[in-house]
C-alpha positions in Angstrom: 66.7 112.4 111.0 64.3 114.8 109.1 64.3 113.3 105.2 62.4 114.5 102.2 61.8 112.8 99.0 60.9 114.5 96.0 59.9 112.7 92.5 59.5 114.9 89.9 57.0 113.7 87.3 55.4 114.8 84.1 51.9 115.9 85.6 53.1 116.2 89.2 55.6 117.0 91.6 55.4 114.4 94.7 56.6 115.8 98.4 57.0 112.8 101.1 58.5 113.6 104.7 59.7 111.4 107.2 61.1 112.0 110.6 62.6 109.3 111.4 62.9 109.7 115.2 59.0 110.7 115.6 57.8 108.1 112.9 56.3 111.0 111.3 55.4 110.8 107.9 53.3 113.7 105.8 53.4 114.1 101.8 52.1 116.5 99.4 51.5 117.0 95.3 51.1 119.7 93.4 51.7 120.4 89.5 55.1 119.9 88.1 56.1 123.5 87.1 57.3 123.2 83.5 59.2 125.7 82.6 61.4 125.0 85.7 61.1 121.6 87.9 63.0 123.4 90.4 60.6 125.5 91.4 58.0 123.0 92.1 60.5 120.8 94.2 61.2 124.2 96.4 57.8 125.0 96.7 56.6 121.6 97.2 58.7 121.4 100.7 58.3 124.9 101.3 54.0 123.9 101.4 54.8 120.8 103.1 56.7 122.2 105.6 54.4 125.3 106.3 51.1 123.0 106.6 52.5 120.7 108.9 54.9 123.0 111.1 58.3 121.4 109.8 61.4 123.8 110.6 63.2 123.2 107.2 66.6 124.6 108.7 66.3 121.2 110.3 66.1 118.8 107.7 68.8 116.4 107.2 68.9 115.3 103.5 66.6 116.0 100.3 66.7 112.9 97.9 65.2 113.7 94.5 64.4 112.3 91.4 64.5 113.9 88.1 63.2 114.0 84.5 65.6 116.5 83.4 68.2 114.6 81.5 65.2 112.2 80.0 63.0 114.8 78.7 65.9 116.6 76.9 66.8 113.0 75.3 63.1 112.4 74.4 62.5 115.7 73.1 65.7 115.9 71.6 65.9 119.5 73.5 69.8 119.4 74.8 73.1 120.9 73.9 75.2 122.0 70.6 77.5 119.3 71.0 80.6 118.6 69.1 83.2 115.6 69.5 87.3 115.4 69.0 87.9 111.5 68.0 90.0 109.2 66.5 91.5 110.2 62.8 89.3 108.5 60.4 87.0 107.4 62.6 84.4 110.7 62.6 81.4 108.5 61.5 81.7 105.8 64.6 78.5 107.4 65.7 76.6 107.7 62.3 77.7 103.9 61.0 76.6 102.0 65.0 76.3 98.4 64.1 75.4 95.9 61.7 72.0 95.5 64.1 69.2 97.8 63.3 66.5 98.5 65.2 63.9 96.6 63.1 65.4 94.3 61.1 63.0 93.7 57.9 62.0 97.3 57.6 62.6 99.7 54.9 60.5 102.7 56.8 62.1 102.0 60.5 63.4 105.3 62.3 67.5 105.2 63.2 68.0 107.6 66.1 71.7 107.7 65.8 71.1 109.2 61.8 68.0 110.4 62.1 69.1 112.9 64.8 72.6 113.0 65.6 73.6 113.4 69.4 76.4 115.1 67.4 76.6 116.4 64.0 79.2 115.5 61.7 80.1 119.0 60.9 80.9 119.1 64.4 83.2 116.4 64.6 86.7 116.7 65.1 89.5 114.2 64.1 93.0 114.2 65.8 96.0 112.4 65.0 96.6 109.8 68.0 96.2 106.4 68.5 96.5 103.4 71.2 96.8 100.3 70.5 94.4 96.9 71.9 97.3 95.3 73.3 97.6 96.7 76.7 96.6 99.9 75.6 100.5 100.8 74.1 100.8 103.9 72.1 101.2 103.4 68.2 100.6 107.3 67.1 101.4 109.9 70.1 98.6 112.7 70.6 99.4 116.1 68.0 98.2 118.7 70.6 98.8 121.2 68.2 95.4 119.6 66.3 93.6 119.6 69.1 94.2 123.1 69.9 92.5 123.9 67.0 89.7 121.6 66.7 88.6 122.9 70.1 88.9 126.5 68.6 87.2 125.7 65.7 84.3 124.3 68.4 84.3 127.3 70.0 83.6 129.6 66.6 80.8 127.3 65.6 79.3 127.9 68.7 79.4 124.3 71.0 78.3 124.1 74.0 79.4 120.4 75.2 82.6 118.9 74.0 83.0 114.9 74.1 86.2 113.2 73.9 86.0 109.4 72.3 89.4 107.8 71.3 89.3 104.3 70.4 90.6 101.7 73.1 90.7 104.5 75.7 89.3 102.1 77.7 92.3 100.5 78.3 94.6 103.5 78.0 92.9 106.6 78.9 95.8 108.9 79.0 95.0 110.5 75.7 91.7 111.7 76.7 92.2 112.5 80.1 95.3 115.2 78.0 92.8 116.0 75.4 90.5 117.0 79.0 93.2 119.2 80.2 93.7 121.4 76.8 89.6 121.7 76.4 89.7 123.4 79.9 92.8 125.5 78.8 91.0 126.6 75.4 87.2 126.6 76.2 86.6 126.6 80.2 83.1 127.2 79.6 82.3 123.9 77.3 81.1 120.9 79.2 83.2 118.3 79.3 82.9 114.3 78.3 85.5 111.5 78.0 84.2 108.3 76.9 86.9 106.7 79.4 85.7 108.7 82.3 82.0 108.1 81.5 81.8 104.2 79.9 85.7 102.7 80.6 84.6 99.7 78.5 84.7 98.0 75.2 82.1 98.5 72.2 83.2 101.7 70.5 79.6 102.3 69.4 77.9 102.0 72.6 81.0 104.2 74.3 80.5 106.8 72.1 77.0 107.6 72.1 76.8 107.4 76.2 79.5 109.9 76.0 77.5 112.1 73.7 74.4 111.5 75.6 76.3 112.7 78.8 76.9 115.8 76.5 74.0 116.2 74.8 72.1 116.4 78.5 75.1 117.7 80.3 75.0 121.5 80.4 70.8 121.3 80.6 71.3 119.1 83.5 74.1 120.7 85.3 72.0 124.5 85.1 69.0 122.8 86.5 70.7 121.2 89.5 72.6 124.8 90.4 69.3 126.1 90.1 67.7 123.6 92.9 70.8 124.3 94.8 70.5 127.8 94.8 67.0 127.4 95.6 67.5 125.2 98.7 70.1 127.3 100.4 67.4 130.7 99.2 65.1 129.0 101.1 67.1 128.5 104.0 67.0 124.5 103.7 70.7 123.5 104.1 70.2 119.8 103.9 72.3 117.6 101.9 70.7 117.1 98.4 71.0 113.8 96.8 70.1 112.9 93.3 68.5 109.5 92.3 70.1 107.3 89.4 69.7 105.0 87.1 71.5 102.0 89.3 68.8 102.0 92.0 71.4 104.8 94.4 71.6 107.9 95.2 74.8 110.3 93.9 75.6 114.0 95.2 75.0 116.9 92.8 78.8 117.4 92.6 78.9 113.8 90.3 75.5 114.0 88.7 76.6 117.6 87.6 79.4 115.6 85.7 78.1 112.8 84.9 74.0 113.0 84.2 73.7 110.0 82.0 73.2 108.1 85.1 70.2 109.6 85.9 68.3 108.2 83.0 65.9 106.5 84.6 65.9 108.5 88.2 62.2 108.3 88.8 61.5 105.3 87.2 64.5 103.6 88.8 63.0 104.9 92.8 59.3 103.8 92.2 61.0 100.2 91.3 62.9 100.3 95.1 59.6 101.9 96.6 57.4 99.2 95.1 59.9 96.6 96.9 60.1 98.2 100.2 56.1 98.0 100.3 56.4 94.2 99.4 59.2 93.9 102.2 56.0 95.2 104.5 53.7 92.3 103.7 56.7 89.7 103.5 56.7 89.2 99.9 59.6 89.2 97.6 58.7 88.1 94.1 56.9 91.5 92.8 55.8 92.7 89.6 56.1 96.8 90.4 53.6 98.7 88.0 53.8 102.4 88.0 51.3 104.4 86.1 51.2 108.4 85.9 49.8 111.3 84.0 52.2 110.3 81.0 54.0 106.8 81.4 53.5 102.9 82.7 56.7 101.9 84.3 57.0 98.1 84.7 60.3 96.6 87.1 60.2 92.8 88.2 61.7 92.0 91.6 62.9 88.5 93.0 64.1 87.1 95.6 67.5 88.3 94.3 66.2 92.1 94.3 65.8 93.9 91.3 66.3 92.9 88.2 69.2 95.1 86.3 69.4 95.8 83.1 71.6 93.9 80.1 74.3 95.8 77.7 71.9 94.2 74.9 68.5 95.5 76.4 69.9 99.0 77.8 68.2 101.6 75.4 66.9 105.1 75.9 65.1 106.9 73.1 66.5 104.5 70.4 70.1 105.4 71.9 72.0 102.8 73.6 73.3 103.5 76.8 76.1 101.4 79.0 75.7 102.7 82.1 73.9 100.6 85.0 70.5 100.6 84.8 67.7 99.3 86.7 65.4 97.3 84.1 62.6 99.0 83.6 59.9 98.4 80.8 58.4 101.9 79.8 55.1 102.7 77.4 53.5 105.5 76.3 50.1 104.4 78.9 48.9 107.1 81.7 46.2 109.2 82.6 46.6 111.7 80.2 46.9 109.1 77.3 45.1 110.3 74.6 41.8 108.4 73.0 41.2 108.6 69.0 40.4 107.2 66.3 42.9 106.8 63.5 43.2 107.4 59.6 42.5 103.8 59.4 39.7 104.2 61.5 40.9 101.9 64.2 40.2 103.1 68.3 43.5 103.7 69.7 44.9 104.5 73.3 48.4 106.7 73.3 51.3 106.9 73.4 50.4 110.8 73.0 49.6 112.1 76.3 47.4 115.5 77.2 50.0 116.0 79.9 49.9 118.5 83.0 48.8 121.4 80.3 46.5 121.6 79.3 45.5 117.8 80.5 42.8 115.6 80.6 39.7 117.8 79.7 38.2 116.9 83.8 40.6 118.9 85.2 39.8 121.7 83.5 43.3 123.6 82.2 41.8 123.5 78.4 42.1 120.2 77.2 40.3 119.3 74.5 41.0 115.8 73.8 39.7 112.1 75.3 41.9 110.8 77.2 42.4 107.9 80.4 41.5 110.1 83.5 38.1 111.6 80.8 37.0 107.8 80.8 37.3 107.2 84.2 35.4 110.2 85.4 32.5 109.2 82.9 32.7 105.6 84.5 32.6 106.9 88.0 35.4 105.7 89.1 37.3 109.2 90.0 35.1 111.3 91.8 34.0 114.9 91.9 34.5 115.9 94.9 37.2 113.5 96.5 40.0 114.1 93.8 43.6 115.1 95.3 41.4 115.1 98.5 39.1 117.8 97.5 42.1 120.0 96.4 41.2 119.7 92.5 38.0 120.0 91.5 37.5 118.2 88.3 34.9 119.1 85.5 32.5 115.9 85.5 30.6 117.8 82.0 33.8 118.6 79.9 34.9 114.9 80.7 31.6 113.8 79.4 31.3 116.0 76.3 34.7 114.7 75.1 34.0 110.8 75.8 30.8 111.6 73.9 32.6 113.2 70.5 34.6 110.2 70.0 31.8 107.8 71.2 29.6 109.3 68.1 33.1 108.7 66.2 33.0 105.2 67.1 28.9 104.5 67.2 28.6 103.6 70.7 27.3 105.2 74.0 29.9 107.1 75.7 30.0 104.5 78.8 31.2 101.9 76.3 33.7 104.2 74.8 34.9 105.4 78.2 35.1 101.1 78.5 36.8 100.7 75.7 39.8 103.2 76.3 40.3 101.5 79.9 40.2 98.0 78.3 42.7 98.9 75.5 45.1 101.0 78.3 45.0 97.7 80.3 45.6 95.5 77.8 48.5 97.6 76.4 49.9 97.0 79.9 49.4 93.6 80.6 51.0 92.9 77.2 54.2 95.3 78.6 53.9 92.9 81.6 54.1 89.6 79.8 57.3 90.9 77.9 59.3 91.3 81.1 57.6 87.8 82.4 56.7 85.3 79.8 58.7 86.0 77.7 61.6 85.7 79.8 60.3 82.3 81.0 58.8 83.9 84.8 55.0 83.0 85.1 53.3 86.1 86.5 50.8 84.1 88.5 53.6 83.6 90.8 54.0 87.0 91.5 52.1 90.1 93.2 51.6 93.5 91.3 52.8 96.4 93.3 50.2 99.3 92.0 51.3 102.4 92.1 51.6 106.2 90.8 48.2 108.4 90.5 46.7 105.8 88.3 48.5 102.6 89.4 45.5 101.8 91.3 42.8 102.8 89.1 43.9 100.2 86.3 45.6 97.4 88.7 42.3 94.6 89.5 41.7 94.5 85.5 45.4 94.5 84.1 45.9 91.6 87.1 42.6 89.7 86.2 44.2 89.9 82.4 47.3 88.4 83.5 46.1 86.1 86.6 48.3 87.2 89.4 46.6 86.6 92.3 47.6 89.0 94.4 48.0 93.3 94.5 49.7 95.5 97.1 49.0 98.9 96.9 51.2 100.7 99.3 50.2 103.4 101.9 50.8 106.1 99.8 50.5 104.8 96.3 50.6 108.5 94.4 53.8 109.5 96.3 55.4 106.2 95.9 58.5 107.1 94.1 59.2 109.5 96.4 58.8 107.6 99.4 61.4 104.9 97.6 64.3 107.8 97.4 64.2 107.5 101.4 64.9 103.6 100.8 68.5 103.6 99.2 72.1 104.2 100.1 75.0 106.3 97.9 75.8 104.0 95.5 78.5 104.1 92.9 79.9 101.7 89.9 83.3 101.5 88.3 84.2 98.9 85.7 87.1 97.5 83.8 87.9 95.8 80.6 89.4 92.6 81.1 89.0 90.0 78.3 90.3 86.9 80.1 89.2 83.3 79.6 88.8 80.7 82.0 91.7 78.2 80.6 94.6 81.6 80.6 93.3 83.2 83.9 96.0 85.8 85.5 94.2 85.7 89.1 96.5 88.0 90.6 96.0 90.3 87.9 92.3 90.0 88.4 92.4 90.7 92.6 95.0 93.4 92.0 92.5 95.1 89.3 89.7 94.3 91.2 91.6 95.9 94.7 91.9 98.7 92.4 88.6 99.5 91.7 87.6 99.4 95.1 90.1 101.9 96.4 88.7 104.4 93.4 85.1 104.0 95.4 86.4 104.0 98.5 87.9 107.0 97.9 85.0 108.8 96.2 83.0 107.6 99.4 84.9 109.1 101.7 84.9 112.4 99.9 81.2 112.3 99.9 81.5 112.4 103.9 80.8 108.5 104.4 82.4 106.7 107.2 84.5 103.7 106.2 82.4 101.4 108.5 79.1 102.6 106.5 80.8 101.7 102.8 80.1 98.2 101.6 81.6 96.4 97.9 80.2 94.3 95.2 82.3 92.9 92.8 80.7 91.4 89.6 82.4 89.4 86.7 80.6 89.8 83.1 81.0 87.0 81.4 80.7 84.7 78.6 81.1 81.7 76.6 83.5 82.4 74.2 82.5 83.5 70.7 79.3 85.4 72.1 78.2 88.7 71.3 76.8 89.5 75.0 77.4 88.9 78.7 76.0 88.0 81.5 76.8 89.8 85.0 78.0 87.0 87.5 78.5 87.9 91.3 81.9 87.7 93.1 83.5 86.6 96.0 84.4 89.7 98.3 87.4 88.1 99.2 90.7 88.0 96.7 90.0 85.5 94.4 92.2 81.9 93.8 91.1 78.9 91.8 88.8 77.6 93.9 86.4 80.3 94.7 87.1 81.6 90.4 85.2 77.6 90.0 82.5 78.5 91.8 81.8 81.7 89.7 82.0 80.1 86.6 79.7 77.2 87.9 77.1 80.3 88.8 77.7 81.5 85.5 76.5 78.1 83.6 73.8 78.0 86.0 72.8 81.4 84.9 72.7 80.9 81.2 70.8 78.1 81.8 68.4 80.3 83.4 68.4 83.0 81.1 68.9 81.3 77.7 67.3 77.4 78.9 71.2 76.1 77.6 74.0 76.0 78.7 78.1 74.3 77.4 80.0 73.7 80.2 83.0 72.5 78.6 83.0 75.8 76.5 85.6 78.2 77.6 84.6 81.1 79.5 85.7 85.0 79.1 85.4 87.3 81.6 85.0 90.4 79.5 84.6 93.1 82.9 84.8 92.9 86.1 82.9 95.7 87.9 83.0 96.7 91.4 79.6 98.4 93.1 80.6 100.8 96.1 77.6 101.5 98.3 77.3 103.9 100.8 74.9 103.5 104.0 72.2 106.7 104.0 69.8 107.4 106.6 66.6 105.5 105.4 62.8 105.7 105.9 61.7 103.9 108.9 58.4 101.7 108.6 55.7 102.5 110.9 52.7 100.8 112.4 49.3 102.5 111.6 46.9 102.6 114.5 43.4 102.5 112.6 40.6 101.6 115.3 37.5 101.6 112.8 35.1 99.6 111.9 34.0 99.2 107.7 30.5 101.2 108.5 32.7 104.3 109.6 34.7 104.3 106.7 32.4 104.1 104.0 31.9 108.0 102.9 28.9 107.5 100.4 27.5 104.5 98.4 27.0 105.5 94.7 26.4 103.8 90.9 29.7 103.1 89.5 29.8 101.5 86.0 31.4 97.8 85.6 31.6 94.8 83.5 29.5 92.6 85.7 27.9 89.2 84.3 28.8 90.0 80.8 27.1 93.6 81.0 28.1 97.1 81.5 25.6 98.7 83.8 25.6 100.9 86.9 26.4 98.9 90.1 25.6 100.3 93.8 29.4 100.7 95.2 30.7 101.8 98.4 32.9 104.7 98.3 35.5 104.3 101.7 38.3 106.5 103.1 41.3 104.7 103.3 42.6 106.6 106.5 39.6 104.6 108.1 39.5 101.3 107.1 40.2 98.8 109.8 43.0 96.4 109.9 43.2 92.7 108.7 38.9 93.3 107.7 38.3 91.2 104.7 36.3 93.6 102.8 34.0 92.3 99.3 33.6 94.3 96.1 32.7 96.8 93.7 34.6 99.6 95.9 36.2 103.1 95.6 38.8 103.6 98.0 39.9 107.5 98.4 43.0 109.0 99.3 44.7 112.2 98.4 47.2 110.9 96.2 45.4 108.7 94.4 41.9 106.4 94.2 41.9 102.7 94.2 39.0 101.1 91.9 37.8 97.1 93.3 35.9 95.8 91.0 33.2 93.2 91.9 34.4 89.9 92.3 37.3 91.0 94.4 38.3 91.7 97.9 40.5 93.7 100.1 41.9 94.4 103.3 44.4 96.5 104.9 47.3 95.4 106.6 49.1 96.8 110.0 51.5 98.3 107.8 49.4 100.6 106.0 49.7 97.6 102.5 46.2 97.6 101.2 45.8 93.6 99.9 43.5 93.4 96.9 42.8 89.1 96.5 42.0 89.3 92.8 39.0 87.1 91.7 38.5 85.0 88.6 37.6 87.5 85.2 33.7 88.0 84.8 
């Protein structure tokens, strides 16, 4: 099998191969292109391909990550949408819930009525009405009304048309009719329901992941009939798969229709490339930490696998979202961060970033500003002439000239400014770190730090010193690593359904005949999407809890059909699980199984691991030796540092600090005090050593 991954970042556009027969693996990065992402992903295998004589009619399957739906949410840049609702229920959207964001601020920012996914000029009401009990029908649907709220739509210009009907959930009949006359009236309009979308309870939260699905929907859907097109132009007819939220893989066909799920799509493969690397050294319990030209992504990993993300905690832009999600902690922290000083006069690090244009001021595109990458050049710590592998040749003097405006801001030299940036990015990131560990009761010291991205391994020995984890993996190709995790996943596909049962009125057979249900849905959908019936796998899921609670917790089932005995032993993983969780638990309080959810997964070719044959010695990889500025014995001051190649490092050579390690996807910064080695796997091990 020939495989390409492609990750699609804010900076760059990151190409990995993999022929999984030859145990040949190439990769490639160039500049995102902006105005399209397409065009870069094209071009990107198209290089690839030409440089190392790859036949691209050959290639079996692209799997791609995309920014797409997550930049038009965070720029607020996607469709005139409009909704047809409930009568009397037009402000759903506006009102949300009695929780706000911050809740002791007068000044806090709302998403939902600062900036409306939907207008409320442009929402429709229509006389219907279902009922919570078994989803009856108390007011039959007036068609007639629809009719002409969707014309009305039309005249005022909408692009994307969501359908939200309370308790649809249960009964979606009403919507999926409502569906039908949209597509009679206005075939062009993209098309939403909030029970084809979210099928669960929470009005609220249903709502606005239906209008997100809108608001990115038509943006989304151009972009991926672009890439399409683009492929089959280009004479690559493999199959293209897209990269979710849920840690799978979807074909274009469903992420055309449904592109809320691809949320967190980069994000999301980085987290499952960070734990393939750890599966290379053996390790399970991972801290992945993924730093580009924009972004820090933070995922934690146990011996469970990744961590998913909560209904409570599942938010994007301010917006909540109830779609699976991988948990991923994101801050504005990257390379292209932004130094200043602000009206208050205090020396801040981000979130602005300089982005891919103009960027840092060192690479030379116009930027005018400090920024993370600026600092590091003045440091020494990225090089001259070994950046991207010579390919980029950055511009050592503008890098200096802007460190040294805001050092004469800030009265200090420009190395201690250039210091000061990196210790404020790092501490902004071990503080992200502790949120996802501490504070959830995990002790990062018993973890490893999976560094990543172009700047993962710049910034990993300090933020791991902050924090005391002993231990960083840096994988074999830590720039491309998101792309490389797309070639580690399988289809995958979620379906869920409202059941609100509790533990002393169960109706198992109710339960295994909903549950059957949902599994024929996937199995079906599956098949469709050309996978064999012995390469599709289930995992059913109960969310529960105690009763009176406001939030759930997602409990693993039995495959089997379910009776009393094996129904015991969920709830008993339940209480454990609060216990975990919340440090409490009340087992004589009554359970409610609110969903039950069924995970379809089907098996995709997948990158094979591969044994690197390095016979060097240390002496034959060092390229030069060179001052490089550190922290060392309380002073900052230039410190004689070997720069190595990490194509010619030996294997399983301890290896002691300050170093530079280059590669052409990114550069790996030891600090003294620390050493390294590289493992037969291509993992390079960084033993992190007390803080000087």
């Amino acid at each position: 099998m020939k495989l390409f991954g492609v990750d699609v970042g804010g900076t760059f556009t990151d190409v990995f191969f993999n022929d999984t027969e030859k145990k040949h693996t190439h990769i490639h990065k160039l500049p995102t292109t902006l105005e399209d992402p397409s065009i870069g992903v094209i071009n990107g295998i198209l290089e690839l391909a030409d440089q190392f004589n790859i036949d691209v009619s050959e290639v079996d399957h692209v799997f791609h990550g995309t920014t797409i739906g997550t930049n038009a949410i965070l720029e607020f840049d996607g469709a005139k949408t409009g909704m047809l609702t409930t009568k009397n229920y037009k402000d759903i959207l506006h009102i949300g819930r009695h929780q706000r964001p911050e809740n002791y601020s007068i000044m806090q920012d709302i998403p939902w009525q600062d900036r409306a996914l939907v207008k409320r000029r442009h929402r429709k009401t229509v006389t219907e009405r279902m009922g919570p009990e078994k989803g009856q029908v108390i007011e039959e649907l007036n068609e007639t009304e629809v009719r002409t709220a969707v014309k009305e739509l039309k005249d005022e210009g909408v692009d994307s048309i969501i359908i939200g009907f309370l308790f649809s959930y249960i009964n979606p009949e009403h919507e999926q009719r409502v569906v039908e006359i949209v597509k009679e009236e206005y075939p062009e309009a993209f098309i939403t329901s909030s029970s084809d979308v979210s099928p669960q309870f929470r009005e609220f939260e249903r709502f606005t992941t239906a209008s997100l699905n809108g608001f990115i929907g038509p943006k989304v859907k151009n972009y991926i009939n672009n890439l399409s097109n683009g492929l089959e132009n280009a004479n690559i007819t493999a199959d293209l798969h897209i990269m979710c939220s849920n840690g799978g893989v979807a074909t274009p066909e469903t992420i055309s229709q449904k592109p809320v799920n691809t949320l967190l799509s980069g994000p999301a493969a980085g987290v499952l490339g960070g734990a393939y690397a750890g599966g290379l050294s053996n390790l399970n319990k991972l801290i992945t930490f993924d730093i580009g030209g924009t972004s820090a992504d933070i995922g934690i990993i146990t011996e469970q696998g990744f961590a998913e993300a909560s209904a409570r905690d599942t938010w994007i832009a301010g917006f909540p979202v109830t779609v699976p999600m991988i948990d991923i902690q994101t801050i504005g922290a990257g390379g292209g961060s932004i130094a200043y000083v602000d009206e208050g006069g205090l020396f801040k690090v981000g979130p602005k970033s300089a982005g891919s244009v103009p960027g840092p001021a060192c690479y030379g595109h116009g930027g005018n500003l400090p920024t993370v990458s600026d600092a590091n050049v003045v440091l020494g710590r990225l090089d001259e002439e070994n950046f991207l592998a010579g390919e980029m040749v950055l511009h050592v003097s503008e890098a200096h000239r802007v460190i040294g405006e805001l050092a004469e801001q800030l009265g200090m030299s420009k190395e201690e400014a250039a210091e000061g940036i990196l210790r404020i990015l790092n501490n902004n990131m071990a503080n992200a770190i502790r949120e996802k560990t501490i504070q959830r009761g995990a002790d990062p010291r018993e973890f490893s730090l999976v560094a990543f991205g172009g700047a993962g391994p710049l910034h990993a020995v300090d933020v791991a010193r902050e924090l005391k984890i002993p231990e960083i993996i840096i994988p074999l190709y830590p720039g491309i690593n998101s792309a490389s995790g797309l070639l580690t996943t399988d289809l995958k596909y979620d379906v869920i359904k409202t059941e609100f049962m509790l533990s002393t009125f169960l109706n198992i057979p109710e339960l295994n005949q909903d549950l059957r249900a949902l599994e024929e849905d996937l199995t079906r959908q599956l098949k469709e999407d050309q996978i064999s019936e012995e390469k599709i796998s289930m995992q059913r899921f109960a969310e529960c809890r105690y009763i009176g609670q406001g939030y759930e917790l997602r409990v693993p089932m039995p495959s089997e059909d379910l009776d009393a005995k094996s129904i015991a032993k969920t709830f008993d993983l339940f209480h454990e699980m609060h216990e975990s969780e919340y440090g409490h638990s009340f087992k004589e309080t009554p359970i409610e199984i609110v969903n039950i959810r069924v995970t379809g997964s089907g098996e995709m070719p997948k990158l094979e691991k591969e044994m690197i044959d390095q016979d060097s010695t240390v002496e034959k990889a060092i390229v030069k030796t060179e001052n490089v500025i550190f922290r060392h014995e309380g002073e900052l001051k230039p410190i004689p540092t070997h720069h190595y190649q990490r194509e010619l490092l030996p294997i399983d050579v301890k290896i002691e600090g300050p170093a530079i390690i280059f590669q052409k996807d990114t550069t790996t910064v030891i600090p003294p005090g620390n050493t390294f080695y590289l493992e037969e796997y291509g993992n390079l091990i960084v033993k992190v050593g007390e803080q000087e």
